[in-house]
C-alpha positions as CSV (number, residue, x, y, z in Angstrom):
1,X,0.0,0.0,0.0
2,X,1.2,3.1,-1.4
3,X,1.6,6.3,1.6
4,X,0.2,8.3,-0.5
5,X,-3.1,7.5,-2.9
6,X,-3.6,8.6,-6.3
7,X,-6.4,11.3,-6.4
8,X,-8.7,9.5,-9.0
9,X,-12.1,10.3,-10.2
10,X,-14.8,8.1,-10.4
11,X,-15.0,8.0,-14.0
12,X,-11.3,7.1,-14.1
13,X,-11.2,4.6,-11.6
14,X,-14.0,3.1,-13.2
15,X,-12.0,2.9,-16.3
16,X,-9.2,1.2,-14.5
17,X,-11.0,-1.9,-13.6
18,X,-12.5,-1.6,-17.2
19,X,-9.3,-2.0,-18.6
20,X,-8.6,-4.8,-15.9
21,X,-11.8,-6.8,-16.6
22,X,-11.4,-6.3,-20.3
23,X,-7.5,-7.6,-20.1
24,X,-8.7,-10.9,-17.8
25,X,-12.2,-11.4,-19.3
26,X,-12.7,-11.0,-23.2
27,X,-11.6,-13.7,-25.5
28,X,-8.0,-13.8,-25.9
29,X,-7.8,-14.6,-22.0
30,X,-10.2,-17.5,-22.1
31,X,-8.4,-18.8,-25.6
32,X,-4.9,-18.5,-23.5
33,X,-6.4,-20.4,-20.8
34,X,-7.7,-23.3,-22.7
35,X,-4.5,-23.6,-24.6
36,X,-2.7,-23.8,-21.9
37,X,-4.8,-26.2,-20.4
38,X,-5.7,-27.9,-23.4
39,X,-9.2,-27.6,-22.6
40,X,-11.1,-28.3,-26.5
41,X,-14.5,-26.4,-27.0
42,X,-16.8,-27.2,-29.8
43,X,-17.4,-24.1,-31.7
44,X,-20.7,-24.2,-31.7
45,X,-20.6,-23.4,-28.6
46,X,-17.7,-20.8,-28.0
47,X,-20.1,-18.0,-28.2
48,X,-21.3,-18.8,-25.5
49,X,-18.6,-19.5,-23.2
50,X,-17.4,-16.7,-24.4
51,X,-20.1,-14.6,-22.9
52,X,-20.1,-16.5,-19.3
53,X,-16.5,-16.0,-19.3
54,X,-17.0,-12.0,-19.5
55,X,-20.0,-12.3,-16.9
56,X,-18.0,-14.4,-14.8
57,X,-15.7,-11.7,-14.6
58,X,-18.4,-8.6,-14.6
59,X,-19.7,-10.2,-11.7
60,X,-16.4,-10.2,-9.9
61,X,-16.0,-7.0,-10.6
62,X,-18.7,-6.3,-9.1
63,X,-18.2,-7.7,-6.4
64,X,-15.2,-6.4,-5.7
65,X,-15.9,-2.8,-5.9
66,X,-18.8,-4.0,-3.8
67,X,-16.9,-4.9,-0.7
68,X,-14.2,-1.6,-1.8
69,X,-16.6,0.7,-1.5
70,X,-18.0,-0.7,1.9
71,X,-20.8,1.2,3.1
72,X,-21.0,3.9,0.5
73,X,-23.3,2.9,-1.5
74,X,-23.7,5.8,-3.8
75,X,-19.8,5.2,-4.9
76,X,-20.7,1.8,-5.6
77,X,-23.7,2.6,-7.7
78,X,-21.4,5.4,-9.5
79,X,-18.2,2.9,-9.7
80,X,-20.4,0.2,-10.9
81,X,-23.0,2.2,-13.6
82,X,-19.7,3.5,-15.1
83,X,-18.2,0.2,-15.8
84,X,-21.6,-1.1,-16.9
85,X,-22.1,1.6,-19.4
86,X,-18.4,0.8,-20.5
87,X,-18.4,-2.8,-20.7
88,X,-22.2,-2.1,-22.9
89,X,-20.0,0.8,-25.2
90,X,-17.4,-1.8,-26.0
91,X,-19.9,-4.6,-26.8
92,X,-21.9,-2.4,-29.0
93,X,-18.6,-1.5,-30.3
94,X,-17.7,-4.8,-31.0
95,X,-21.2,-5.4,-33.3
96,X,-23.6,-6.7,-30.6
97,X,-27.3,-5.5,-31.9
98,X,-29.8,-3.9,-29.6
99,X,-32.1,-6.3,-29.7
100,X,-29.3,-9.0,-27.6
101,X,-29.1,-6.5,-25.0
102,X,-32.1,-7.6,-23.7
103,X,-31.0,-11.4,-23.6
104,X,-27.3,-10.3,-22.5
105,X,-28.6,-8.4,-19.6
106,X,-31.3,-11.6,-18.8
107,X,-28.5,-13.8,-18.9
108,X,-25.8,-12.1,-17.1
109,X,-29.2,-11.4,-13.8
110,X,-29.5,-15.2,-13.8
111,X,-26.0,-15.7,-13.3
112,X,-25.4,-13.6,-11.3
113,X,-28.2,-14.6,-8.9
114,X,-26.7,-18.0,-9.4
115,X,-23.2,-16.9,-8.7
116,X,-24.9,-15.1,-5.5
117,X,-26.5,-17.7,-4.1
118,X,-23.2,-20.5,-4.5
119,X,-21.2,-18.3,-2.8
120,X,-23.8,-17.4,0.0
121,X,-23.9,-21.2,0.7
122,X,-20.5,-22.4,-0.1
123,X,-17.1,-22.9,2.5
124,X,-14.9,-21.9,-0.4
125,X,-17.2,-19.8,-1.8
126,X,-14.8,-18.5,-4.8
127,X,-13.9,-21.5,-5.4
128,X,-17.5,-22.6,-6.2
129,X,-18.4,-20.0,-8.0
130,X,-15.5,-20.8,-10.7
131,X,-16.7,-24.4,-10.5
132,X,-20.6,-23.0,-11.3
133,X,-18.8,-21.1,-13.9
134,X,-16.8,-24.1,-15.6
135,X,-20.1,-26.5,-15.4
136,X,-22.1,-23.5,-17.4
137,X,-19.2,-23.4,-20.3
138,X,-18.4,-27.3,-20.3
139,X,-20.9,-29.4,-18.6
140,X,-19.8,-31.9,-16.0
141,X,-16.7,-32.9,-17.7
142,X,-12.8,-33.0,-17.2
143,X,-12.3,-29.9,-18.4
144,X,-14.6,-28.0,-16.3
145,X,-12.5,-29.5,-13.5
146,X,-9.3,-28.3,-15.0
147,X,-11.3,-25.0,-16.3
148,X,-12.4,-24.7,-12.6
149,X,-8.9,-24.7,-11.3
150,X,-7.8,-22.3,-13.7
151,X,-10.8,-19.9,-13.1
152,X,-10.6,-19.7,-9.2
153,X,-7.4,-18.2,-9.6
154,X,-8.0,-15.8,-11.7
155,X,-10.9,-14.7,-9.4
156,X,-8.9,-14.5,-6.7
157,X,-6.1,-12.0,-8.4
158,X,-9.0,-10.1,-9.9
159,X,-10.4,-9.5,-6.7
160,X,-7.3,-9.0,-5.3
161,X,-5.8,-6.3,-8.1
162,X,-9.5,-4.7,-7.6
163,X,-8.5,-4.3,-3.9
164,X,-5.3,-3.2,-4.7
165,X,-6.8,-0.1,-6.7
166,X,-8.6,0.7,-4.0
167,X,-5.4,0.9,-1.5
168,X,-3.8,2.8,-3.7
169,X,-6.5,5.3,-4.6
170,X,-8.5,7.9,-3.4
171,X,-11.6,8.9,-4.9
172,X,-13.4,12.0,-5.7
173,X,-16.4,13.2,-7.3
């Protein structure tokens, strides 16, 4: 922890676990992973992984600014509606139509009430939310085990470097 924290913005601290979501969460992360792994994926159905793998980590973003922010709620809202509105810029950006909004946003509420409620009820409660997570993309297979393993760590440093901005950083309006 730094003795001094950066004066940041909420805007720009927003932007800055953007970039960190966007570096750990979009595709080239979860093609590296697999690789490395060697984890197959029928691609039929990499679309969709895909997507869970960018939920997976929206969620965790969340809930990491979440438990940053503590009690005040109105940075959290801020923090959190700024992200949203750039992670929905950057997949309009990227081609997604309108019209999937509607079934983005419906899928990413159900798993995240599905993520909630796994780790509300779980010992290891990261940890079973990246095995939730590697069932969605792969079924009850081998490579949602190895998937799983894979996943829970890359929670845990997300949340982790999430904290970290928030040591390091003082926000302001």
């Amino acid at each position: 922890m730094s003795l001094f924290r950066k004066r940041r913005s909420v805007s720009e601290f927003a932007e800055m676990i953007f970039v960190l979501h966007g570096r750990r969460y979009a595709a080239p992360s979860f093609h590296w992973l697999t690789d490395r792994f060697k984890i197959s994926l029928e691609k039929a159905r990499l679309g969709a992984a895909l997507m869970d793998w960018l939920v997976f980590g929206a969620y965790l973003t969340r809930r990491g600014v979440s438990s940053g922010c503590g009690e005040n709620e109105a940075l959290r809202d801020n923090l959190l509606n700024s992200f949203f509105d750039m992670m929905y810029a950057a997949l309009r950006n990227a081609g997604m139509k309108e019209l999937e909004f509607f079934e983005f946003e419906e899928g990413m509420r159900q798993r995240f009430t599905q993520y909630d409620s796994v780790m509300a009820e779980a010992n290891d409660p990261l940890r079973c939310a990246a095995s939730a997570l590697s069932t969605n993309i792969f079924g009850e297979t081998v490579e949602a085990a190895k998937f799983s393993m894979a996943a829970f760590f890359y929670s845990a440093d997300t949340l982790l470097a999430i904290r970290d901005f928030f040591y390091e950083s003082k926000i302001v309006n």
